[in-house]
C-alpha positions as CSV (number, residue, x, y, z in Angstrom):
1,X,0.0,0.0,0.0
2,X,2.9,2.2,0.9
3,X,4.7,1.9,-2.5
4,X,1.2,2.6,-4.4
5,X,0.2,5.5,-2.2
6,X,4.1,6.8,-3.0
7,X,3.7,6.4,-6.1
8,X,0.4,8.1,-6.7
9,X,1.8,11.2,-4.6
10,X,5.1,11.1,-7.4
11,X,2.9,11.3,-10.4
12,X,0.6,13.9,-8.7
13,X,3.8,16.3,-7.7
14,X,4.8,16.0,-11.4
15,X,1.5,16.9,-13.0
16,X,0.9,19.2,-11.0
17,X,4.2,21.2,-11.8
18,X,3.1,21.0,-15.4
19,X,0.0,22.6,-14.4
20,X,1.9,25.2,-12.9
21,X,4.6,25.4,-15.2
22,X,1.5,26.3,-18.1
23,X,0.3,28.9,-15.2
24,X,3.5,30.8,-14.6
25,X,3.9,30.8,-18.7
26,X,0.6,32.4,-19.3
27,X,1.7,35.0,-16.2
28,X,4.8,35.9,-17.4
29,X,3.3,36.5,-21.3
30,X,0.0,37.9,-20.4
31,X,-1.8,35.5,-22.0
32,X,-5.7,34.0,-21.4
33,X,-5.8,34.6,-17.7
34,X,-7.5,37.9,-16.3
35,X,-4.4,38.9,-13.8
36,X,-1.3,38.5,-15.6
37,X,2.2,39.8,-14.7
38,X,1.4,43.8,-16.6
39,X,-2.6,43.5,-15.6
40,X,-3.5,47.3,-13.9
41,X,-2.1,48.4,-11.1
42,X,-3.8,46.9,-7.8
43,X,-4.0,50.3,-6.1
44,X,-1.1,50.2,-3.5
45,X,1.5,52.7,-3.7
46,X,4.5,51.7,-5.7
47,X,6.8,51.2,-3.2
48,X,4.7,48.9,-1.0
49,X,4.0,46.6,-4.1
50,X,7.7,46.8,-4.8
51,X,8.4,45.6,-1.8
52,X,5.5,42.6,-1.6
53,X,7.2,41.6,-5.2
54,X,10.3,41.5,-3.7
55,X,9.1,39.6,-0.6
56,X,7.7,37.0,-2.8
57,X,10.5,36.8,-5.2
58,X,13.1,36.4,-1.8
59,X,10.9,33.5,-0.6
60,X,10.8,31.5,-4.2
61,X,14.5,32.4,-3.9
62,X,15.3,31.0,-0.5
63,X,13.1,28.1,-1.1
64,X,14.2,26.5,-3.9
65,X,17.8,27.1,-2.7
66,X,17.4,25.7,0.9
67,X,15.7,22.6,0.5
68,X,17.8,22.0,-2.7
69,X,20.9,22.2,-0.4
70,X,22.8,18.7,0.6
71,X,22.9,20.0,3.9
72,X,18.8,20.6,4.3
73,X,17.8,17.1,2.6
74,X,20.2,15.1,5.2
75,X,17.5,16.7,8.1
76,X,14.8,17.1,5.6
77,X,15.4,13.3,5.2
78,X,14.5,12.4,8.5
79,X,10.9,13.2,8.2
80,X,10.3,12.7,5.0
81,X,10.8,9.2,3.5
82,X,13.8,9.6,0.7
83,X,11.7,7.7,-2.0
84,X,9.4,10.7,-1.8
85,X,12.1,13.4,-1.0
86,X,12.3,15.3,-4.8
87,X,8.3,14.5,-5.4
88,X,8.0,16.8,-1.7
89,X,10.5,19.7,-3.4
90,X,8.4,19.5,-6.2
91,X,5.3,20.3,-4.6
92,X,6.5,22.9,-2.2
93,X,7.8,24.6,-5.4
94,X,4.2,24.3,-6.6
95,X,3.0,26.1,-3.9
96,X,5.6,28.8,-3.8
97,X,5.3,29.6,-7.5
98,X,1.3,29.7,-7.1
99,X,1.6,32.0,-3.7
100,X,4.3,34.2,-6.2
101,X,1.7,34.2,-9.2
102,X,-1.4,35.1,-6.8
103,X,-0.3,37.8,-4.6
104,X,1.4,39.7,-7.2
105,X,1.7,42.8,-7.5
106,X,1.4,44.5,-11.5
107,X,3.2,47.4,-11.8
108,X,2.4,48.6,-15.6
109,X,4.9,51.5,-16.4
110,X,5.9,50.6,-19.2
111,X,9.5,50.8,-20.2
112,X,9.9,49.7,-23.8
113,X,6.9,48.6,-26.2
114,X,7.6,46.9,-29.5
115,X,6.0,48.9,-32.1
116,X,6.1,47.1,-35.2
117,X,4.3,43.7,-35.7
118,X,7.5,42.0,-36.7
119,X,9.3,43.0,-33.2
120,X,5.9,42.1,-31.2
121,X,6.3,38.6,-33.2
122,X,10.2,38.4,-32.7
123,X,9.3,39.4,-28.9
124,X,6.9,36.4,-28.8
125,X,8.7,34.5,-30.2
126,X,12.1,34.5,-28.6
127,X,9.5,34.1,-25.0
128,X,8.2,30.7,-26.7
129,X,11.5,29.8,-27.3
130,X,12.7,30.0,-23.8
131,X,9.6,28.3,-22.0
132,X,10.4,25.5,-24.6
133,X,13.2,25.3,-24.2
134,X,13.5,24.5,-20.0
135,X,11.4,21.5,-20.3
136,X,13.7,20.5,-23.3
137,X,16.4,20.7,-21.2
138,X,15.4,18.9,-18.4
139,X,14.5,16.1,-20.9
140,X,18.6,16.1,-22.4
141,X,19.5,14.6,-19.1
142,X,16.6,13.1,-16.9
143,X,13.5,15.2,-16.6
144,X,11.5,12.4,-14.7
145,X,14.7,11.9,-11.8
146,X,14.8,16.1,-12.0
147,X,11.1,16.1,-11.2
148,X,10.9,13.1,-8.3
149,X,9.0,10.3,-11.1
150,X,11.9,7.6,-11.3
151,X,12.2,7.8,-7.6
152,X,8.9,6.6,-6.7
153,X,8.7,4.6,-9.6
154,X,11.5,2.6,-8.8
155,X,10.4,2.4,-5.3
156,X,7.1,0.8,-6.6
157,X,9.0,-1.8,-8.2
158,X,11.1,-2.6,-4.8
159,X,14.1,-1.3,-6.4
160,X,16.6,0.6,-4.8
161,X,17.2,4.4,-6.4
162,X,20.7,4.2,-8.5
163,X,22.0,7.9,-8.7
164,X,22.3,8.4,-12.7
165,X,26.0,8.7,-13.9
166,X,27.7,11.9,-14.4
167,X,27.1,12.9,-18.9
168,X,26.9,16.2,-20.4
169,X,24.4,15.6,-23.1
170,X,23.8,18.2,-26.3
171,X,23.0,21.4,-24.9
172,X,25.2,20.9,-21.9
173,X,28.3,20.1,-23.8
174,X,27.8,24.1,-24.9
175,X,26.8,25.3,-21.8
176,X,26.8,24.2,-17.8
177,X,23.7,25.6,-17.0
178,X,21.6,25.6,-20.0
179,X,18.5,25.5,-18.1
180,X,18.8,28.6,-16.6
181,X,19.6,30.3,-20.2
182,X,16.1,29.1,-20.8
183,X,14.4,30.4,-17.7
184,X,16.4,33.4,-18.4
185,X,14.4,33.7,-21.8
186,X,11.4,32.9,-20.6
187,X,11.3,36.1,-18.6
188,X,13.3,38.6,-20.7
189,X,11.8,37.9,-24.2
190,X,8.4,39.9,-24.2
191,X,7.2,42.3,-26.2
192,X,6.6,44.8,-23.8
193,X,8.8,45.3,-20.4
194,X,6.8,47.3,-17.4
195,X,8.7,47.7,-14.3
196,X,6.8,45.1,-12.9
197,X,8.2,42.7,-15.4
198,X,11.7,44.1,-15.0
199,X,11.8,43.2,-11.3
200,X,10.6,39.7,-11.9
201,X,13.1,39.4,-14.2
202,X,16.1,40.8,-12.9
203,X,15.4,39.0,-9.3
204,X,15.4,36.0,-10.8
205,X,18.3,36.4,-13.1
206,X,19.9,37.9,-10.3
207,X,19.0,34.3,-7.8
208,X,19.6,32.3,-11.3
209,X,23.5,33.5,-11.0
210,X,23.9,33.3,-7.6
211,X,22.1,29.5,-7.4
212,X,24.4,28.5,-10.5
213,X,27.6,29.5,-8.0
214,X,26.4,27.3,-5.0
215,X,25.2,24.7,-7.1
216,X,28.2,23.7,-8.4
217,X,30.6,23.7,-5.0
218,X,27.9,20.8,-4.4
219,X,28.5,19.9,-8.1
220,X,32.5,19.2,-7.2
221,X,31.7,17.6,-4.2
222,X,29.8,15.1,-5.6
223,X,31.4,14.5,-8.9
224,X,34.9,15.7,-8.0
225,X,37.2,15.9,-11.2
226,X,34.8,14.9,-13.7
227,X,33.2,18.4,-12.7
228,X,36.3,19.5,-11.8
229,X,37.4,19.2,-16.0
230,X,33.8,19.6,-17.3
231,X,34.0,23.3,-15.8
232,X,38.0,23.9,-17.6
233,X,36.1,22.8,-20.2
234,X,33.0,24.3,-20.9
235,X,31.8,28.2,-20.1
236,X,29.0,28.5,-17.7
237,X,26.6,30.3,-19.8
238,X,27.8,31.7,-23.2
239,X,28.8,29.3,-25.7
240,X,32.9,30.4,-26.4
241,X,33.1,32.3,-23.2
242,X,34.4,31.4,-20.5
243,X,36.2,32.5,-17.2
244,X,40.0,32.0,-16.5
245,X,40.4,29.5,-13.8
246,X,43.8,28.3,-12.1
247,X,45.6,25.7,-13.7
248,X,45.8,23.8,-10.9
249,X,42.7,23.6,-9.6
250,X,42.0,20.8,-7.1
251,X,39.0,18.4,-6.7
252,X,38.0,16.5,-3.9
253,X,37.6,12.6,-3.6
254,X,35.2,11.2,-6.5
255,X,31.9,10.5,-5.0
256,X,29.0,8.9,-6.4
257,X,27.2,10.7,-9.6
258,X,23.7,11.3,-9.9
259,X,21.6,14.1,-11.7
């Protein structure tokens, strides 16, 4: 009953992120729903609903950081059961990016407008593009591990969870952190840019950088020099650029690989 009820709670995490995933899309491009990310004003004053934004935007931040950390998941562990571990991460990201979307604050000065039909296309386009894009991603090196589903799965089948082996897959033989070039497009390409939009955006670009940093000290730690080369190697976001690092940088003991 266990393994069924964990399994059930896996596959409901995940579709329910690609529920949310559609939500935050049509936010972020003002499309179909009646409150969107440039919808009127809500009547505050600007500062305060600069400051609520940028209370939301700290606590996706902080949450998806936190409880991403090695550190948090060796107590987080101890509650809840590690077959359902990433399937829990996925649903508290749910909820954080709803609570973001719903309390919202639009703030519609507008900054740049594309005039022309071709730039409002190109605009459009280039924001298609990047919400493509992330789930494409995910799927170059294990979108159903990423998202908690081979966990339980596996678990179902009274199989133990085998970390996936350390690859660098198409996109991420350009880039380390391809994925966040797509998120990154996602919220910049638009047509119009309010202020509104230009504080979601830079915020997140802004936790994007700094999460990328942290990410891969755990990154060495757990791969140690295949990570250790794969970053001589390859630039962290722009294809052909990349920052100088010692030649003799060291790596820790190799430890096992997963995704």
């Amino acid at each position: 009953m266990r393994r069924w009820l964990f399994l059930v709670y896996g596959i409901g995490c995940h579709l329910l992120f690609l529920a949310i995933y559609a939500w935050l899309a049509a936010f972020v491009g003002n499309l179909l729903l009646p409150t969107t990310i440039d919808a009127p004003a809500t009547g505050e004053p600007l500062a305060l609903a600069v400051a609520i934004n940028l209370g939301l935007l700290v606590a996706f931040g902080l949450q998806h950081s936190i409880m991403a950390r090695p550190a948090f998941k060796q107590v987080w562990t101890r509650y809840v059961p590690k077959p359902i571990e990433r399937s829990t991460y996925v649903l508290v990201s749910c909820l954080m990016t709803a609570l973001l979307i719903w309390q919202w604050r639009p703030i519609p000065i507008v900054i740049w407008h594309a005039q022309s039909t071709a730039a409002w296309w190109l605009g459009m386009s280039l924001f298609a593009a990047g919400w493509l894009m992330v789930p494409a991603v995910s799927l170059m090196i294990n979108h159903f591990d990423l998202f908690g589903t081979r966990q339980v799965w596996l678990y179902w089948q009274g199989k133990e969870y085998s970390p996936l082996p350390f690859k660098t897959p198409l996109a991420y033989s350009w880039v380390r952190h391809p994925l966040y070039i797509g998120w990154a497009l996602a919220f910049w390409a638009t047509p119009t840019m309010t202020v509104g939009h230009l504080l979601f955006a830079g915020v997140l670009t802004a936790y994007m950088g700094i999460a990328a940093v942290i990410e891969e000290r755990d990154l060495v730690d757990l791969y140690g020099h295949h990570y250790v080369n794969y970053r001589r190697r390859v630039p962290m976001f722009l294809p052909g650029v990349r920052l100088s690092r010692p030649a003799a940088e060291s790596a820790p003991p190799e430890a096992p690989a997963r995704s």
